[in-house]
N, C-alpha and C positions, 0 to 999 in steps of 0.2 A: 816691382819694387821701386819704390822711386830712389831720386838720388840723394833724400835724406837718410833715409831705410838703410841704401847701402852704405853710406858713412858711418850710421851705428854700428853695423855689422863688421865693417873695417875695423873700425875706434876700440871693439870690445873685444874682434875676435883675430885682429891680424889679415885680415885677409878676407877678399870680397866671397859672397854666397857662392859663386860657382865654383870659384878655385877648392871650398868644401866641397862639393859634389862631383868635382874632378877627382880629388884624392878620396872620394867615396866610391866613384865607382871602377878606379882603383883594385879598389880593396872588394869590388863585386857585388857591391853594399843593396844591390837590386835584390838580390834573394835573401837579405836578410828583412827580419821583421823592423816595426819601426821603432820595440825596446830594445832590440837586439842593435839596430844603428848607435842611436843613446848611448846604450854600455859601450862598443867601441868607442866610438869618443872620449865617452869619460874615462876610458884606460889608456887611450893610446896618443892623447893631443891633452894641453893643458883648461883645455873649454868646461866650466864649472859646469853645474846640471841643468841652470838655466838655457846657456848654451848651447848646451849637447843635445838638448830638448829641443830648442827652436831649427837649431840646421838638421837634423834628424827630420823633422816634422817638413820642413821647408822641402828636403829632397825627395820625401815621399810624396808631395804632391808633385814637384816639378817633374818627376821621373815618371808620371800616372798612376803611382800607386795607390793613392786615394783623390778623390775630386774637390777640385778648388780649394775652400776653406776650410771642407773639411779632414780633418784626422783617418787613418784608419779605424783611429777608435768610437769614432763615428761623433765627436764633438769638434767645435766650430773655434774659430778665430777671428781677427779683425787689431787695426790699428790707426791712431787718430795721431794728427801732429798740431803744436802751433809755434809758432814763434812768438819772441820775447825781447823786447829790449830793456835789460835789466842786469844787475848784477850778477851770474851765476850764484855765488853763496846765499843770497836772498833768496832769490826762486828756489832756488832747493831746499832754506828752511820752512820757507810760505808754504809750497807742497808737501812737506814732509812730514807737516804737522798735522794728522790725522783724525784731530778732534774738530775742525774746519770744514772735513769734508760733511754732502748729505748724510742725514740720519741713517738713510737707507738706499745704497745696499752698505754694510757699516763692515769698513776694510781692519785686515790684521797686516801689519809689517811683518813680512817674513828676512827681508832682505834688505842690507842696507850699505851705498858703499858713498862714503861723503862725498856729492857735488859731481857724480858720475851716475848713479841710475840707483832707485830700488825698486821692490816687491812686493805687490800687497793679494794677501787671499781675501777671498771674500766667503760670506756663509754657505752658498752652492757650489764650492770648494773651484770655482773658475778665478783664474788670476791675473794678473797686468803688470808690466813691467813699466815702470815709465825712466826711459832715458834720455839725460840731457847732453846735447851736442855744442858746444862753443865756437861759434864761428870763429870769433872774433870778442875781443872782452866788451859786454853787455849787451852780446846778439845770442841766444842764446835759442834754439829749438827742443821741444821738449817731445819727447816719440811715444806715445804709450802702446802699447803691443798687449793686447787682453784676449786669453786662451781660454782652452775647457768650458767654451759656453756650452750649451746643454744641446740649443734648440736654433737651427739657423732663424728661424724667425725674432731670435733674443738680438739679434746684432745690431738691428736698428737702433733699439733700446741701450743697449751696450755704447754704440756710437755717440749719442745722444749725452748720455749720460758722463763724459769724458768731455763733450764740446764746450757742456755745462759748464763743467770744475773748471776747465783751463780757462773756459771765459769770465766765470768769477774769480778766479785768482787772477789774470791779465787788471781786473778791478779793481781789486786790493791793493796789488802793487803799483796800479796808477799807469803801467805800462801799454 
């Protein structure tokens, strides 16, 4: 994880990834499944599902319980970053704005939290989260974190397609 990665994970969840899987394994969290980690989280720590998803998912590879990118549930992951020197509030409406992006793959907002991170599904039901980190006012890093791909061979593609947008909106905005 780099150490933009881990500032998101601080920024959103309190507390860097392992110190999660310290008090996961804890709690013995090795013999439970990886909906079953989920659900404890979502009951017993204040981490929304997003959340609870991604460190759930995170400790199940870190601990061997499934390999690399992949989930137990046997779909893929991947995350792309860039930086930005710009406004915060701008970069977040430029991205936000949904009718901007490619035709295809053509995203749904599921999630939205102003000028800190949202959610978007796409039609093969795989999703991205893209969150913005403020260094400093008008350094701004943008993280996208894109789940549920289908097929590890889609990541390139996935990748790709993320270096895109962030480089045509870095265009936009002139940044």
């Amino acid at each position: 994880m780099t150490e933009v990665e881990s500032q998101v994970v601080v920024r959103a969840t309190g507390f860097q990834r392992e110190e999660w899987f310290k008090l996961l394994d804890a709690r013995n969290a090795q013999a439970l499944s990886e909906p079953e980690i989920e659900a404890w989280l979502r009951t017993n720590t204040k981490l929304d599902d997003w959340w609870s998803t991604a460190i759930a998912g995170w400790y199940v590879a870190a601990r061997g319980l499934a390999s690399g990118l992949q989930a137990k549930t046997g779909l893929f992951a991947t995350a792309v970053s860039r930086d930005f020197q710009v406004e915060l509030p701008r970069l977040f409406l430029v991205l936000v704005d949904l009718s901007a992006w490619p035709n295809e793959p053509r995203p749904r907002m599921l999630l939205r939290k102003e000028n800190e991170r949202f959610q978007v599904v796409f039609d093969d039901a795989s999703r991205a989260m893209l969150t913005f980190i403020e260094h400093q006012p008008g350094y701004i890093t943008v993280v996208v974190t894109h789940e549920l791909i289908e097929n590890e061979s889609d990541i390139d593609g996935v990748e790709k397609y993320w270096t895109r947008l962030l480089d045509k909106t870095a265009e936009r905005l002139g940044a």
